[in-house]
C-alpha positions in Angstrom: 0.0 0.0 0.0 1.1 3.5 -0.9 2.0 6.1 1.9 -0.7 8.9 2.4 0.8 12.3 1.0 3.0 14.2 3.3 1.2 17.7 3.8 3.1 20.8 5.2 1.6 24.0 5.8 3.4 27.7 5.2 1.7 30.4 6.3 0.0 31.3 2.7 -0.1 27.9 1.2 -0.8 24.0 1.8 1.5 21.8 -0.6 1.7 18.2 -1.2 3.9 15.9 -0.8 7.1 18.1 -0.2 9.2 17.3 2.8 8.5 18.7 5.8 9.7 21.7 7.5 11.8 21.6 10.4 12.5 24.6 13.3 15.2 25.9 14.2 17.1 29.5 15.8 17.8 32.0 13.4 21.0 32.3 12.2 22.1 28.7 12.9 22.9 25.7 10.1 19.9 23.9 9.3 20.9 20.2 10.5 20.4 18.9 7.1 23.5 20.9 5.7 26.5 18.7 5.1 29.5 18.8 6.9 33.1 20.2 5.0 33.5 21.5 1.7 34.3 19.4 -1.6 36.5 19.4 -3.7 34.1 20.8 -6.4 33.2 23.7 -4.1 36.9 24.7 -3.8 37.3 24.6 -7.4 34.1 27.1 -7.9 35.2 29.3 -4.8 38.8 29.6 -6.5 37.5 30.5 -9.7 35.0 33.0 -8.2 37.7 34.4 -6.4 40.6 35.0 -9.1 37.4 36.4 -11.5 36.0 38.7 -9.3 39.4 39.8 -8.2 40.7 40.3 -11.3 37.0 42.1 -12.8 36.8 44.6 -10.4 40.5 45.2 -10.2 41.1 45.8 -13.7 37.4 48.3 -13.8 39.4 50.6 -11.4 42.5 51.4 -14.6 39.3 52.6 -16.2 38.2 54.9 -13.3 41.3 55.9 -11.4 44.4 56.8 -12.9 44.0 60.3 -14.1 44.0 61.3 -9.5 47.9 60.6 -10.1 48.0 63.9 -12.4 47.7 66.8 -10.2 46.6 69.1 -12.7 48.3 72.1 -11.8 47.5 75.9 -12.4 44.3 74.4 -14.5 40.4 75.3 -13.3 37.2 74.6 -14.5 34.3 76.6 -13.8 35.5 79.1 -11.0 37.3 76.0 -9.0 40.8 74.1 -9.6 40.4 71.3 -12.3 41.0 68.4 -9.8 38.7 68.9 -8.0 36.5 69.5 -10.8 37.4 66.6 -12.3 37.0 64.2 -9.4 33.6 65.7 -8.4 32.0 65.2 -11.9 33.1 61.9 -11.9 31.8 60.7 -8.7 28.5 62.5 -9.8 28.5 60.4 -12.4 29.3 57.1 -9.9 26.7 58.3 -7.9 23.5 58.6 -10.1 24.7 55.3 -11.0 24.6 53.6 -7.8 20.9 55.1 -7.5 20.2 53.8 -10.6 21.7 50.5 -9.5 19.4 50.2 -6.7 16.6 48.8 -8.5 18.8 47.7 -11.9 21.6 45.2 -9.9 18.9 44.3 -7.4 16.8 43.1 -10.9 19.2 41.6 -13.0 19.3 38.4 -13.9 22.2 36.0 -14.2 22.1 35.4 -17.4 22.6 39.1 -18.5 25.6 40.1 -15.9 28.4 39.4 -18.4 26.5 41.3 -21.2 25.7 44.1 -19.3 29.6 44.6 -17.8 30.9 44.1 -20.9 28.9 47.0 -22.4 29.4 49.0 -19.1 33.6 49.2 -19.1 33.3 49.9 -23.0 31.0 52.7 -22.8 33.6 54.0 -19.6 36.9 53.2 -22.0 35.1 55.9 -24.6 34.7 58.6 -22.4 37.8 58.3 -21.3 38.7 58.8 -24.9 36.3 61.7 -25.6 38.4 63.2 -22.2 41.5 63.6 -24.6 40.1 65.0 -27.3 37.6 67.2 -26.1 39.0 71.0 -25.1 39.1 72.4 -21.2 37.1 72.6 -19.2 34.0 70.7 -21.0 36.3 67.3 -21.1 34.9 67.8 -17.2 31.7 66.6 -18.5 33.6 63.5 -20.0 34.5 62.2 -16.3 30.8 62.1 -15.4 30.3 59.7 -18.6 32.6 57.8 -17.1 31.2 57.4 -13.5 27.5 56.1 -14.9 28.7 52.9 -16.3 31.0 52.0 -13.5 29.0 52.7 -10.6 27.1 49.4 -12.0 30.0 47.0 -12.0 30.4 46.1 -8.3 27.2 44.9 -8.0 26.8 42.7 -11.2 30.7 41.4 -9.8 29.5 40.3 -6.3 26.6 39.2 -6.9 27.5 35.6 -8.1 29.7 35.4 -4.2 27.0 35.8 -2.3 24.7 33.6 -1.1 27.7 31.0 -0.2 29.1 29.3 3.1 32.5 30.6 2.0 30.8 34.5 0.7 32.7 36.2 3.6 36.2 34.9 2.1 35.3 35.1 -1.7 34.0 39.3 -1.0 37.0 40.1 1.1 39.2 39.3 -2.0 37.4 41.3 -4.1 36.9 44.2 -1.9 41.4 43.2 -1.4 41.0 44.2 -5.0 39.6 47.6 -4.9 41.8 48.4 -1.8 44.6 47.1 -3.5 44.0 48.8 -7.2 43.9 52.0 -5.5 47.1 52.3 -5.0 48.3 50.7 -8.2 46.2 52.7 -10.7 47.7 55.5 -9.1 51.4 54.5 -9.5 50.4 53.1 -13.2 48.9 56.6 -14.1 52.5 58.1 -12.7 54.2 56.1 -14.7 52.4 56.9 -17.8 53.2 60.5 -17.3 56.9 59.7 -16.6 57.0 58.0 -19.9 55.6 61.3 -21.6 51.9 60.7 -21.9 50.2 63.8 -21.5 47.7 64.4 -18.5 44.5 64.5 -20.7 45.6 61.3 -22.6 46.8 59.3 -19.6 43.8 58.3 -18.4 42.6 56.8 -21.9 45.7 54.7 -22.2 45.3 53.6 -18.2 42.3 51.9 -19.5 43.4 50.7 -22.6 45.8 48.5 -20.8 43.4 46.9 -18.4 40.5 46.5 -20.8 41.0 43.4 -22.0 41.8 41.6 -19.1 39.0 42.6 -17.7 37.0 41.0 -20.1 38.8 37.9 -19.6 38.0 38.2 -16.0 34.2 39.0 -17.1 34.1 35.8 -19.3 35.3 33.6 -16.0 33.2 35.0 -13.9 29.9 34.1 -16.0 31.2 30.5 -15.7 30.8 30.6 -11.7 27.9 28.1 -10.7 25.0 29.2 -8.0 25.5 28.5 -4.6 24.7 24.9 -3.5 21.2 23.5 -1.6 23.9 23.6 1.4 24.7 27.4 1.1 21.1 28.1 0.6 20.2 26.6 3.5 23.3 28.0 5.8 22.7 31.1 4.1 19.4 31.6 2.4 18.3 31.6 -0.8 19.6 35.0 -2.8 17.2 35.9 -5.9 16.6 39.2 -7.7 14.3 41.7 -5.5 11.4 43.8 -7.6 10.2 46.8 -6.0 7.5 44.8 -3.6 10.6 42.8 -2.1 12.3 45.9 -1.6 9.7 47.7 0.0 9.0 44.8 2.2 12.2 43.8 3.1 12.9 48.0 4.7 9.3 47.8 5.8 11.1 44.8 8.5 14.7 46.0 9.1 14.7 49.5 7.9 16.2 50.9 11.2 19.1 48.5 11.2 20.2 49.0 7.5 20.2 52.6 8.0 22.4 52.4 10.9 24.6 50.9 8.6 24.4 52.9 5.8 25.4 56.0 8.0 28.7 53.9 9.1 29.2 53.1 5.7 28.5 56.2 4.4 31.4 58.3 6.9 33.5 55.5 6.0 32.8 56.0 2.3 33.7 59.4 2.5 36.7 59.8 4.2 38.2 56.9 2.6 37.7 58.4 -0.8 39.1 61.6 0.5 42.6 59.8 1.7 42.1 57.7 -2.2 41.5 60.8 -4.4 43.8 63.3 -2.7 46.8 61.0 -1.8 49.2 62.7 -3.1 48.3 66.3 -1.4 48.2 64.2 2.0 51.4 62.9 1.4 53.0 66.5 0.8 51.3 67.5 3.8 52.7 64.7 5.7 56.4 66.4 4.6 57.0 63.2 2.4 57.5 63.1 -1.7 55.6 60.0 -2.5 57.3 58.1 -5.6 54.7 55.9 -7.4 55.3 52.6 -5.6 54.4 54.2 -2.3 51.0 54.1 -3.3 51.1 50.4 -4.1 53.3 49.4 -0.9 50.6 51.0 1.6 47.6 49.7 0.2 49.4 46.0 0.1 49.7 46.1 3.4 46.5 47.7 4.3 44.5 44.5 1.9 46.3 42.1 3.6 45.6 43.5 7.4 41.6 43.5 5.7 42.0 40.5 3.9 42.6 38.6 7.3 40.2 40.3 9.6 36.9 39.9 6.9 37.6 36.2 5.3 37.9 35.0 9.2 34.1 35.4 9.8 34.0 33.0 6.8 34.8 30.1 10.2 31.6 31.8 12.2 29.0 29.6 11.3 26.0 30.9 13.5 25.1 34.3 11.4 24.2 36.1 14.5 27.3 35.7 15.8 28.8 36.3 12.6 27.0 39.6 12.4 27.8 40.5 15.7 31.8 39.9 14.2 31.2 42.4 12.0 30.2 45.0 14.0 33.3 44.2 16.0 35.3 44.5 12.9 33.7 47.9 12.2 33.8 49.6 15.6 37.7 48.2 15.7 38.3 50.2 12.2 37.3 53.5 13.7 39.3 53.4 17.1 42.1 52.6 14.8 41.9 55.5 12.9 41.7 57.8 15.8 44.9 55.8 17.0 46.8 56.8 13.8 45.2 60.3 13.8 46.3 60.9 17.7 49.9 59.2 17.3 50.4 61.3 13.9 49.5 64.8 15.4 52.0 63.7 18.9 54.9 63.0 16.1 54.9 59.3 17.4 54.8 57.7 13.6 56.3 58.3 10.6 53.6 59.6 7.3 54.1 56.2 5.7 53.5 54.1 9.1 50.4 56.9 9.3 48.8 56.5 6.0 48.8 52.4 6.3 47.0 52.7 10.0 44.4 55.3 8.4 43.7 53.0 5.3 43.6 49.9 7.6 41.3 51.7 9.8 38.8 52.8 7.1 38.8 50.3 5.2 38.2 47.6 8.1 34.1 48.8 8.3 33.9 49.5 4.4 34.9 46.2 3.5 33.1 44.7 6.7 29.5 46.2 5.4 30.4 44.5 1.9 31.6 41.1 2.7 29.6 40.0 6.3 27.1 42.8 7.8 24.6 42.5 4.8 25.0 38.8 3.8 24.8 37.7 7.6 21.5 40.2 7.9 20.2 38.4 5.3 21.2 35.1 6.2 20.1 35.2 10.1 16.7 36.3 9.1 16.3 34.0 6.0 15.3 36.8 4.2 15.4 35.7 0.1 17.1 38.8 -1.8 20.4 40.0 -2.6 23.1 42.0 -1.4 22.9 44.1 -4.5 19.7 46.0 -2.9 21.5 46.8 0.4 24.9 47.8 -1.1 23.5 49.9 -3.2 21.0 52.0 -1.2 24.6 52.2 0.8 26.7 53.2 -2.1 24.4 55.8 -3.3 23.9 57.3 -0.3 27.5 57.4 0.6 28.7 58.8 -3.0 26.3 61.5 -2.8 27.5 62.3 0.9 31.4 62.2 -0.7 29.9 64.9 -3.2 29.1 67.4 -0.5 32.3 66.9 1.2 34.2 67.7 -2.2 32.2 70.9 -2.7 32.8 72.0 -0.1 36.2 71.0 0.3 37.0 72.7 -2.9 35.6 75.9 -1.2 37.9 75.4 2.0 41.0 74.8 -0.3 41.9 78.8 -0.2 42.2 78.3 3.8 43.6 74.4 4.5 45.2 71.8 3.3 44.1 68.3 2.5 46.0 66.8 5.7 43.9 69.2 7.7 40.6 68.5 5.9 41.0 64.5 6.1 41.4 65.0 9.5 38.5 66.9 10.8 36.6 64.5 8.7 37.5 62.0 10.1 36.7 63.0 14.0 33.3 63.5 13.2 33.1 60.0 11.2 34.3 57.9 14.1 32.3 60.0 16.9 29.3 58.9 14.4 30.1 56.1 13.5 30.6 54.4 17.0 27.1 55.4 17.9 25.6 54.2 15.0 27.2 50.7 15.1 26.2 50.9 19.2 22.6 51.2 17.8 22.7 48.6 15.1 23.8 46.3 17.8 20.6 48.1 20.2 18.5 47.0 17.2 19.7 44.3 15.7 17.3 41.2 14.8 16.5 38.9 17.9 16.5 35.4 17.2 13.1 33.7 16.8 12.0 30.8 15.8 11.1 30.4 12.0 9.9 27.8 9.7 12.4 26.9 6.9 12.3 24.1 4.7 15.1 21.9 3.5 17.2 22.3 0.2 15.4 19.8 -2.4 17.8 16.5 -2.8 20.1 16.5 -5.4 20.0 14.2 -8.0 
């Protein structure tokens, strides 16, 4: 005789014959997961890894080289061109990231290698329109080339998320970023050392990096989805229309935007170290060669490289998250360390400038790899990362706007040393209370009804 039909209830829906559900904490690994990680799944995580390094490393030749020029003597519109240059070009990054909200946190998987492959081209010809068209409208050119990049860090992370081993896969790439900072900067020096002209530099920056990226892009499409063990360590992550959006802020809106207010500060004053390096570095009393701005972000990746892929061992997500915060609030008492021990004469600017990109970039990396995908994860929300990042990013880009407005309109009365450093006092007094609310807030664990990843066949 045949067995009756198992019937399990959800609370919109009675199905048949599906396995049933089983209980457990929030935040913990269903007991149906599998234990270890195969060989397979080491394979995929490597390849993920040296793709989305490489992808997002190479985009930055296309969006950062032409900060190494300094532009002397030259304005634009009634301020110097630098500044001008950098500001329309994060305008650019910013309406992106706005419009990235709703088009990364839509896209499907089988378009994300299209679509970044059409974004770095359209960024490579504006670079090339920079060269060619006169002072000061080439400004206009550096916003073109903000749009289409603000879009390629989420179509990049969003095939590591989602995974047991997310937390180590998104700390490489965001290694990458920290990393190509510095690099970008020293290859756009030695472009102009060779002779290439400041308005040409940045176009043949990008030119080199172009087609690896593609390479990289090509890999990357080849990464499988996460496992029926990471969904059900991690939850399921699917695109998010405009009603799963809503909802999801509806539930955790005070959390997230305790976040985003510690990601923004540390958005904005780690741009302001990135863009204006050099100036800090004459401040500091040093002439930087180019391979001082390699040498201190190395250092500074691997110090975040360590401290974000370790949560990838945390397997309960609450605890994971709670990690994070530790992470983050660590970051910020560093950087008042470095800050404190700089103004007393107690460390030299190179020693200085590695503490202050560690210390940044410990909570910016820390919202990208493990705050959002282990707030997700502990309340088995189905979405993406994309959404969160990028209500972050926007709000953090157009918050680095303000500051280089009005920075521009202090440069007649400080220097950039100064600047970054008042900055950055009223980022970490923020900061640490907003992270001491997320954790006032934060999601309590309850019990909730999740059923078990279908068998593989």
């Amino acid at each position: 005789m045949m067995p009756p039909p198992v019937m399990t209830l959800n609370k919109n829906s009675a199905t048949m014959n599906e396995p049933p559900m089983t209980f457990q904490r929030t935040g913990s690994i269903p007991t149906q997961e599998a234990s270890g990680h195969g060989r397979g799944e080491w394979g995929q995580a490597a390849l993920a890894l040296v793709a989305a390094f490489g992808a997002y490393f190479c985009m930055y030749g296309l969006r950062k080289p032409f900060t190494a020029a300094s532009y002397d003597g030259a304005e634009a519109f009634g301020i110097g061109l630098k500044p001008a240059l950098v500001t329309s070009q994060v305008l650019g990054y910013t309406l992106s990231k706005f419009i990235g909200i709703r088009v990364v946190s839509e896209m499907h998987p089988r378009w994300r290698a299209a679509a970044l492959a059409a974004l770095v081209l359209a960024a490579e010809g504006a670079l090339l329109a920079f060269a060619v068209v006169p002072r000061p409208w080439n400004v206009v050119c550096l916003f073109v080339n903000g749009l289409p990049l603000g879009m390629v860090f989420g179509l990049v992370l969003a095939p590591l998320e989602g995974r047991r081993l997310t937390e180590l896969l998104t700390a490489g790439l965001c290694a990458s970023f920290i990393l190509a900072g510095g690099v970008m900067k020293s290859t756009g020096a030695w472009l102009l050392a060779v002779g290439v002209s400041e308005k040409w530099m940045p176009a043949a920056a990008g030119a080199i990096y172009l087609i690896p990226l593609v390479a990289f892009t090509v890999m990357l499409h080849a990464v499988k989805p996460p496992s029926a063990e990471d969904r059900a360590a991690r939850s399921e992550r699917r695109p998010m229309n405009r009603h799963d959006r809503r909802n999801f802020l509806a539930r955790y809106g005070g959390v997230v935007m305790a976040v985003v207010v510690v990601y923004v500060l540390a958005n904005v004053i780690r741009n302001l170290r990135d863009d204006f390096a050099p100036e800090i570095w004459r401040a500091l009393g040093v002439t930087a060669a180019p391979a001082v701005f390699t040498q201190t972000e190395v250092l500074v990746a691997g110090g975040v490289l360590v401290a974000s892929g370790a949560a990838v061992w945390i397997q309960d997500n609450r605890r994971g998250f709670a990690f994070s915060l530790a992470v983050c609030g660590t970051g910020f008492t560093l950087l008042a360390a470095a800050i404190l021990a700089q103004t007393a004469g107690l460390v030299n600017g190179f020693t200085f400038m590695v503490l202050t990109g560690l210390g940044l970039s410990l909570p910016y990396v820390a919202i990208h790899t493990t705050v959002f995908e282990r707030l997700l994860a502990m309340t088995r929300e189905p979405g993406t990362i994309g959404f969160l990042m990028y209500v972050a990013d926007a709000f953090g880009y157009l918050a680095y706007v303000g500051l280089m407005l009005g920075g521009s309109l202090l440069s007649q009365r400080t220097d950039a040393l100064t600047l970054f450093t008042a900055a950055s006092w009223i980022s970490i007094s923020v900061s640490l209370i907003a992270l001491a609310a997320v954790w006032w807030w934060r999601p309590m664990p309850s019990t909730v009804r999740v059923r078990p990843p279908p068998s593989q066949a």
